[in-house]
N, C-alpha and C positions, 0 to 999 in steps of 0.2 A: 404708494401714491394713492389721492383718493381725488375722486371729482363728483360734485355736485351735476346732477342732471337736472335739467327744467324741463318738462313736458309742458306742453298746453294741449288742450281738445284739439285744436284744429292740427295739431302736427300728430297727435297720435290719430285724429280721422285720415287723414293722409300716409302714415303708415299703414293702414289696414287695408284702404284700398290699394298701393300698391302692391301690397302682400300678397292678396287676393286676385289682383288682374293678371301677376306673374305668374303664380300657383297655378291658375285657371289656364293659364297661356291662351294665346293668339293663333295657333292652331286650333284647338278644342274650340276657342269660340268660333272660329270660321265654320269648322267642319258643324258644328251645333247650329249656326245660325241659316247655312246652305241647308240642312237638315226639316229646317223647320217650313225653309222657302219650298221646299220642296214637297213635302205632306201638305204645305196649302195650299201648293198651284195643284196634286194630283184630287184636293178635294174640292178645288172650285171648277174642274174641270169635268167633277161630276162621279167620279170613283168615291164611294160612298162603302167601299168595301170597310170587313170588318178588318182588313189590314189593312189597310189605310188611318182607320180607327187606333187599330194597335202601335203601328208609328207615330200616328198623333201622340200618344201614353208616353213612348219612349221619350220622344221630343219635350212634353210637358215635365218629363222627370228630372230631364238633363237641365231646363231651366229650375228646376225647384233646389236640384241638387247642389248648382252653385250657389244660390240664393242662399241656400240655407249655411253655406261653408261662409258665403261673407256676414249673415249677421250673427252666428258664432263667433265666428274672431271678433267681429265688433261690439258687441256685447260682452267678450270676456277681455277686450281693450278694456274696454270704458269704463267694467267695474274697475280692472286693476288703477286705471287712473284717478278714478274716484276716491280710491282708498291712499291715495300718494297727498299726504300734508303739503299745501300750498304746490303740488302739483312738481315735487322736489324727492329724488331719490340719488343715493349715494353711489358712483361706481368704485369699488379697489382691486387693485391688482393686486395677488397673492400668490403664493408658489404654482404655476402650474393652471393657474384660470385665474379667475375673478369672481366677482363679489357684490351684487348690488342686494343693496340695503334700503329697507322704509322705516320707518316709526315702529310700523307693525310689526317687520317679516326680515327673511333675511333668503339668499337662492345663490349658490354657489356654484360654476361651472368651472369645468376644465375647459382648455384650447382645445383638446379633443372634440369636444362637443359639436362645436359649431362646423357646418358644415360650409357655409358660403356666407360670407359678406354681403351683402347688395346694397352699394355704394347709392344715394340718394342727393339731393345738394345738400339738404337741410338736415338730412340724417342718414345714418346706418342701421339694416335690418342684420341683427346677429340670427343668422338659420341656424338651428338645430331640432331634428326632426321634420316630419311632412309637414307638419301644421303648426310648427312652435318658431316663435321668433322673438327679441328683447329688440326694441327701438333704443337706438345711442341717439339722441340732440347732438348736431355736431359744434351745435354753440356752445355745450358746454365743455367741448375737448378740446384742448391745443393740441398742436401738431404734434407733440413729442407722444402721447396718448394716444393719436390716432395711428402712427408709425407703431408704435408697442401693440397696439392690437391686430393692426395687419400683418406684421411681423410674426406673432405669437399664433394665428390663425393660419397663416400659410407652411409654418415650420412643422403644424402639428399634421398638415395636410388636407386643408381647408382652401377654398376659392373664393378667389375677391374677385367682383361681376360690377 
């Protein structure tokens, strides 16, 4: 079976930021934003030490660090996007994984791969690895498609989220 994918800009901007806000989790930013509350009130209250100084550093890293992890993915979205004819790539299913195809290029996974699904309305992030993920449009799946991939993901020992 093969299915035509439609990307648009706004669905792949939308994948990367939730990519990124999961990745980054809602711990990390609490603990990072309390972090930062915290090196400002000890420096408006007049502790001008050099550690105080040096937690400012840590604090400024830990916002550059994410920073720099979302315009990474988004940068390397947007070229993959750019490079997708009329914004259209091919999925199939083959023995054992699958298969998306451009004009250009071709990327072949096993079910193995993927480690977690992350169910979206408008779409699925296929995870595999810390920092790698495939956007599925679920406008271009029918149901029978979407049951074969969650299927094929869970069997291999994968989690749908």
């Amino acid at each position: 079976m093969s299915y035509d994918l439609v990307y648009s800009e706004a669905l792949v901007k939308s994948a990367v930021a939730r990519f990124w806000r999961r990745s980054i989790g809602l711990r990390f930013s609490i603990i990072l934003s309390g972090y930062i509350v915290w090196v400002v009130w000890q420096w408006q209250r007049g502790d001008h030490s050099w550690v105080v100084g040096a937690e400012g550093t840590v604090a400024l890293f830990g916002v550059a660090i994410t920073a720099a992890v979302y315009v990474a993915q988004y940068r390397n979205a947007m070229r993959k996007f750019r490079h997708l004819k009329d914004g259209r790539a091919t999925m199939r299913f083959v023995d054992g994984g699958f298969r998306f195809e451009t004009a250009e290029s071709f990327a072949e996974l096993s079910w193995k791969a993927i480690t977690d699904v992350w169910q979206y309305p408008h779409f699925w992030l296929l995870i595999y690895g810390r920092a790698h993920f495939s956007t599925l449009p679920l406008a271009s799946l029918d149901d029978q498609a979407r049951k074969t991939i969650l299927d094929n993901v869970v069997a291999a020992g994968g989690r749908i989220r």
